[in-house]
Backbone as CSV, one residue per row, in Angstrom:
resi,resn,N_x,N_y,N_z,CA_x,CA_y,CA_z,C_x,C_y,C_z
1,UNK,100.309,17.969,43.333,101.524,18.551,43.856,101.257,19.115,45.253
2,UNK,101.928,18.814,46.595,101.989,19.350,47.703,102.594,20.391,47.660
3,UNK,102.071,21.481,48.558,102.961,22.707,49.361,103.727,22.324,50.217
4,UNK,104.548,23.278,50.229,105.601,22.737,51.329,105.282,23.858,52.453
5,UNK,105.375,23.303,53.750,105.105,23.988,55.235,106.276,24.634,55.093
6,UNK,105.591,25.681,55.998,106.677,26.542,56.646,106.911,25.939,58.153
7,UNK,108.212,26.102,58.855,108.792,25.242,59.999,107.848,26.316,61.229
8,UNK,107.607,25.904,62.311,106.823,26.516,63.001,107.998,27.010,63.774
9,UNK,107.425,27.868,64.183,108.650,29.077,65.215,108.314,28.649,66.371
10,UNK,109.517,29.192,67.011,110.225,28.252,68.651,109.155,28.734,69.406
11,UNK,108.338,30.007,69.266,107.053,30.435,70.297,105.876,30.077,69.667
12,UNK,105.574,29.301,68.694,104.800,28.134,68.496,104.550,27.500,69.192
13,UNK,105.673,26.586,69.146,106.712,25.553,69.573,106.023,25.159,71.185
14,UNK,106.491,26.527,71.585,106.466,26.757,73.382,104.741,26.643,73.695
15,UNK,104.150,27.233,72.580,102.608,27.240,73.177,101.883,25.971,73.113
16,UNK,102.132,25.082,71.523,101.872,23.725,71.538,102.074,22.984,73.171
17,UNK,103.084,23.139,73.017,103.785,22.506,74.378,103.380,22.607,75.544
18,UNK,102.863,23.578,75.747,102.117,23.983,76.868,103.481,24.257,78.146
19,UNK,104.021,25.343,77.969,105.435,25.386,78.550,105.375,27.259,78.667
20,UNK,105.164,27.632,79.680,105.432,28.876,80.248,106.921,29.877,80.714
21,UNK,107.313,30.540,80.526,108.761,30.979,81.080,108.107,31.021,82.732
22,UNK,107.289,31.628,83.179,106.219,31.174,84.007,106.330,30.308,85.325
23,UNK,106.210,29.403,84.097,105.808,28.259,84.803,107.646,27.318,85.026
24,UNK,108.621,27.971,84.404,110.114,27.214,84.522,110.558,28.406,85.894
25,UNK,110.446,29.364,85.728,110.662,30.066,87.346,110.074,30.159,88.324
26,UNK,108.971,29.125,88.633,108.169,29.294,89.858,108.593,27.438,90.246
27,UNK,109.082,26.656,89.667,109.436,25.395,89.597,110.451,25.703,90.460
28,UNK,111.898,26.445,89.642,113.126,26.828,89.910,113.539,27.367,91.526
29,UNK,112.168,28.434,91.428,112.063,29.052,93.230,111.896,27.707,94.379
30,UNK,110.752,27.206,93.923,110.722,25.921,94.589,111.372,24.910,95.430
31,UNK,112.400,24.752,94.160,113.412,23.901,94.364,114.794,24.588,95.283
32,UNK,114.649,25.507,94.978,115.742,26.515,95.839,115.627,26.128,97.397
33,UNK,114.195,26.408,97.620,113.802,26.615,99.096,114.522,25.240,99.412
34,UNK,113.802,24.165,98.994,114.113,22.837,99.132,115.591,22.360,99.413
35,UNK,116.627,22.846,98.662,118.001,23.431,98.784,118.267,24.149,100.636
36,UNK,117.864,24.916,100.448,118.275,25.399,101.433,118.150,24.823,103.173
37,UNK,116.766,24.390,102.563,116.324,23.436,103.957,117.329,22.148,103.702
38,UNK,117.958,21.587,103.438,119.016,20.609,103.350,120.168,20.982,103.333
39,UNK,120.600,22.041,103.772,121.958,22.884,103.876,122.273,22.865,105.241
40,UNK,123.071,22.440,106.048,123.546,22.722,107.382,124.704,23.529,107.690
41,UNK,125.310,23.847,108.321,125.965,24.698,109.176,127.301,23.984,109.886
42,UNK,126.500,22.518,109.747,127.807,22.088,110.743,129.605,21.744,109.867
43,UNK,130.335,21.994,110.997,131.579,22.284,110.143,132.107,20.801,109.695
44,UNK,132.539,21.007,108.854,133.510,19.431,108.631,134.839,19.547,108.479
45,UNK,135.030,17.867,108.862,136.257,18.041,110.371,137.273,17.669,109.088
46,UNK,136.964,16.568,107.763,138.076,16.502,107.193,137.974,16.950,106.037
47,UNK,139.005,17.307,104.844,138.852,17.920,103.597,138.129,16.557,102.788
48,UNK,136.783,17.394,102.244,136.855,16.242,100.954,137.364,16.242,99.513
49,UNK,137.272,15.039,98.968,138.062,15.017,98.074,137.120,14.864,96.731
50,UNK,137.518,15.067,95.429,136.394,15.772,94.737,135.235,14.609,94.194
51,UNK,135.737,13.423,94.411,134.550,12.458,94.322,133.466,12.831,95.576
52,UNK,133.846,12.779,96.986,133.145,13.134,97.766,131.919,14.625,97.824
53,UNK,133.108,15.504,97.460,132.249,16.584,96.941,130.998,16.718,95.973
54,UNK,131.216,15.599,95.114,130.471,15.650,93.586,129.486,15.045,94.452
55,UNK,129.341,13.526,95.330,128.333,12.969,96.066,127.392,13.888,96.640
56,UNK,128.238,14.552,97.675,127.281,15.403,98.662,126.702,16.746,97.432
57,UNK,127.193,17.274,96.584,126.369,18.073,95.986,125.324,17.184,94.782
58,UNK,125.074,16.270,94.417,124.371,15.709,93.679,123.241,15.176,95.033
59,UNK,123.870,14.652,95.932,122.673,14.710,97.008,121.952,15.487,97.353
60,UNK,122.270,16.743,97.688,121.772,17.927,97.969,120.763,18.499,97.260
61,UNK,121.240,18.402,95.908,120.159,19.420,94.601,119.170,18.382,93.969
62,UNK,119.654,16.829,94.399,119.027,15.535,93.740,119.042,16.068,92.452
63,UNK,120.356,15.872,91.610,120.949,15.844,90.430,121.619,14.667,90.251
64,UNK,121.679,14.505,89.358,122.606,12.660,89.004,124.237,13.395,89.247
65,UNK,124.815,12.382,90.018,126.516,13.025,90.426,127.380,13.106,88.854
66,UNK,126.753,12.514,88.024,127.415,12.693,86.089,126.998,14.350,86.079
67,UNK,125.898,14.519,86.027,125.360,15.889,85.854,126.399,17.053,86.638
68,UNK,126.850,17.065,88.138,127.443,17.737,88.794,128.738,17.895,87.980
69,UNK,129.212,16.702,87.914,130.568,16.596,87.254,130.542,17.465,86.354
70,UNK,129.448,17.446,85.215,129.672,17.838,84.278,129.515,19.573,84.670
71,UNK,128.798,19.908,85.536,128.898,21.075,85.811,130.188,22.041,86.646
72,UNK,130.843,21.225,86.932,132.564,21.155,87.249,133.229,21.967,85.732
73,UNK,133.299,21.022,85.136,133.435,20.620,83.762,133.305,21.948,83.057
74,UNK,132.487,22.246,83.275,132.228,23.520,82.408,132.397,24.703,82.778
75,UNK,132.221,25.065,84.580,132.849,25.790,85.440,134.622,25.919,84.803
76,UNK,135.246,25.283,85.084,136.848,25.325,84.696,136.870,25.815,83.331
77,UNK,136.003,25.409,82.299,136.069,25.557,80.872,136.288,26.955,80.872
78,UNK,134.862,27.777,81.276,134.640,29.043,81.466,135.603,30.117,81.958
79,UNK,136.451,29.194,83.187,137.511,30.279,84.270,138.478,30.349,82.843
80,UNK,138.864,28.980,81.826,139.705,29.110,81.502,140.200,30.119,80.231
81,UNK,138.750,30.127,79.638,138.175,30.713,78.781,138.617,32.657,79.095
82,UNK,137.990,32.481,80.146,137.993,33.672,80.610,139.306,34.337,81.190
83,UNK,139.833,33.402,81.585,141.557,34.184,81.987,142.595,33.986,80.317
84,UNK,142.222,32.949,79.554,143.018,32.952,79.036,143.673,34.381,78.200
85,UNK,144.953,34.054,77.270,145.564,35.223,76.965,144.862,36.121,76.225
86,UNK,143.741,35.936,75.634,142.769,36.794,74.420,141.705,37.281,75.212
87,UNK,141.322,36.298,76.664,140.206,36.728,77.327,140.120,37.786,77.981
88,UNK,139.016,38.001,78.846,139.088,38.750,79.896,140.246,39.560,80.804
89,UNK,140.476,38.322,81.475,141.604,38.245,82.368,140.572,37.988,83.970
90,UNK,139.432,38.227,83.779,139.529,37.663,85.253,137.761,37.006,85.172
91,UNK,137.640,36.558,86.491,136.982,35.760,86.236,136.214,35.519,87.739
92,UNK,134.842,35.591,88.179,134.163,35.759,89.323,133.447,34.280,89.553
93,UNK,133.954,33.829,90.169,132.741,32.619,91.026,131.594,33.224,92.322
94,UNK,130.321,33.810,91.744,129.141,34.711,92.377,129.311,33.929,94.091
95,UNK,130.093,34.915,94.424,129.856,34.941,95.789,130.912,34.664,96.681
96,UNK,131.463,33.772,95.845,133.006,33.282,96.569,134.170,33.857,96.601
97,UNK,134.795,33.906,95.267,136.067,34.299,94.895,135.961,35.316,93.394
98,UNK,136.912,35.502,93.372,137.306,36.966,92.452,138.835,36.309,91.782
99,UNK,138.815,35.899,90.499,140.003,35.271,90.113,140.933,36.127,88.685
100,UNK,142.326,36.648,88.724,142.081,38.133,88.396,143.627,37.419,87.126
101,UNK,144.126,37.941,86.369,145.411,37.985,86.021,146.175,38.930,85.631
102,UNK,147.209,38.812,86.680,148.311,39.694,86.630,149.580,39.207,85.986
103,UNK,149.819,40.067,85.429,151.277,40.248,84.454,152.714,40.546,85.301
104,UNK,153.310,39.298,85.416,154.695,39.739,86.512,155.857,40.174,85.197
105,UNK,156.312,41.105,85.460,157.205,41.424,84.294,158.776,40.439,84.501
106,UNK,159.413,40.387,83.724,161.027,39.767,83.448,161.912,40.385,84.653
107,UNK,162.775,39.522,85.183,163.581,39.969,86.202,164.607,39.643,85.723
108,UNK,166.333,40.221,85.875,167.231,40.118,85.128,167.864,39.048,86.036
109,UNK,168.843,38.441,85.610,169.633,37.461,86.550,170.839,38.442,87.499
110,UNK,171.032,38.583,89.082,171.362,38.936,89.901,172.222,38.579,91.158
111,UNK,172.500,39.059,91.720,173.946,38.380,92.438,173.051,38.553,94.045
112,UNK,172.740,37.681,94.899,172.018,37.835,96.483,172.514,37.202,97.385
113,UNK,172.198,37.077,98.034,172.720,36.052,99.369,171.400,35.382,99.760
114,UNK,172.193,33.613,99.589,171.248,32.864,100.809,170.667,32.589,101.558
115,UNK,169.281,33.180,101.441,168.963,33.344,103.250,169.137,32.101,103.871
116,UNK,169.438,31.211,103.731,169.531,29.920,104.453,170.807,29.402,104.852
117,UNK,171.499,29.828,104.150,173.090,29.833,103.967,174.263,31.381,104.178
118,UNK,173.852,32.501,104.091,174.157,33.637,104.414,175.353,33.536,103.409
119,UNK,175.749,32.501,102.265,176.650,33.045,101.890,176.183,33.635,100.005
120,UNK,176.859,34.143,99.397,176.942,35.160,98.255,176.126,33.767,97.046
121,UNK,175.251,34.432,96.134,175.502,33.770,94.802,173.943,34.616,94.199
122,UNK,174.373,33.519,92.681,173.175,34.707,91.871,171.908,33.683,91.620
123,UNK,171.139,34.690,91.527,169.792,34.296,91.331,169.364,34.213,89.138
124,UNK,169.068,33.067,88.800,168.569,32.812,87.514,167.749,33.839,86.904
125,UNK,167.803,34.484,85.924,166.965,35.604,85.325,165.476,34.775,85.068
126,UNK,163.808,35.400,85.380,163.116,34.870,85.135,162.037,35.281,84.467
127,UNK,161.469,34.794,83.404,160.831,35.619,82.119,159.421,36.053,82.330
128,UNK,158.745,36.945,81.921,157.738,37.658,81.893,156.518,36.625,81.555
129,UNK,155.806,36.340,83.159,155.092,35.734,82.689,153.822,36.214,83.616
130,UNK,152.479,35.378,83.270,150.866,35.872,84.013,150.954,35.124,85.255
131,UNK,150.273,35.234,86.075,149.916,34.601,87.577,148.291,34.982,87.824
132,UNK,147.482,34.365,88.265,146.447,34.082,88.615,146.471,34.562,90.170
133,UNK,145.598,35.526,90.825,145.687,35.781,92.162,144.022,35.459,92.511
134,UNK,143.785,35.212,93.222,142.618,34.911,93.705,141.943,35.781,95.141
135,UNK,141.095,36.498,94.773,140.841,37.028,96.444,139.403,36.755,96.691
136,UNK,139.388,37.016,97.636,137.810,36.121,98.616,136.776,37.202,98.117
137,UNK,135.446,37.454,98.322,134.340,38.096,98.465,134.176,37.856,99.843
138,UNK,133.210,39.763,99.626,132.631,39.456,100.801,131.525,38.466,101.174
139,UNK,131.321,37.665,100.853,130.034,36.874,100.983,131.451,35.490,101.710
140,UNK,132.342,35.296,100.848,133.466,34.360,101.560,134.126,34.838,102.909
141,UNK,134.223,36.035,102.856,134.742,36.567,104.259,133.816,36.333,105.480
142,UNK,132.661,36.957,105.322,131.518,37.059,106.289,131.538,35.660,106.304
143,UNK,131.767,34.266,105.725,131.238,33.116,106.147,132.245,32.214,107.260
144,UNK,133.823,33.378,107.039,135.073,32.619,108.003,134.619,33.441,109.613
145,UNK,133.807,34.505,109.826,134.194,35.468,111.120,133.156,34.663,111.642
């Protein structure tokens, strides 16, 4: 009759392996620098569009452009996650933007004038709903002056 093993634990696991926490953040620094020295300054003249985008950042980090995508992918998951109605309500992209939700309350239906037309009529009552406002960081500001 055999014994039965016990399953070896994940810091087993890691030492078999020969795999350091170590040795995954001095890789990571590495690659950063490498990043950065392939980063330019110069402005671009037309908007790209998000295939283009996915190119030049899979070039950049030398990541497969599937991989980027997918890191898109999960970015949005997260904002959505995070604003939705049970969530958070807001939601930070480190460095860029600050993405927040505000509650516009119910407006009753009302009688105004046209600004385009100057003459009399009413405006549709409109129901209580969230809006998404977005404001810059300073790290986004300092990069427009």
């Amino acid at each position: 009759m055999k014994k039965a093993r016990k399953a070896a634990s994940p810091k087993a696991l890691k030492k078999k392996a020969g795999v350091s926490a170590m040795g995954k953040q001095a890789t990571a620094k590495s690659k950063k620098v490498n990043i950065e020295k392939k980063l330019t300054n110069t402005p671009i003249s037309s908007t790209y569009s998000k295939s283009q985008m996915y190119s030049y950042i899979a070039e950049v980090t030398e990541l497969p452009r599937k991989q980027v995508a997918d890191v898109f992918i999960v970015l949005s998951n997260l904002a959505s996650r995070h604003l939705n109605k049970k969530g958070v309500g807001e939601f930070v992209v480190p460095g860029l933007a600050k993405c927040v939700l505000k509650q516009k309350p119910a407006t009753k239906a009302r009688k105004g004038i046209n600004p385009f037309t100057g003459e009399e009529m009413m405006f549709k009552a409109k129901p209580a709903r969230n809006v998404v406002k977005i404001r810059p960081l300073k790290k986004l500001k300092e990069m427009v002056e």
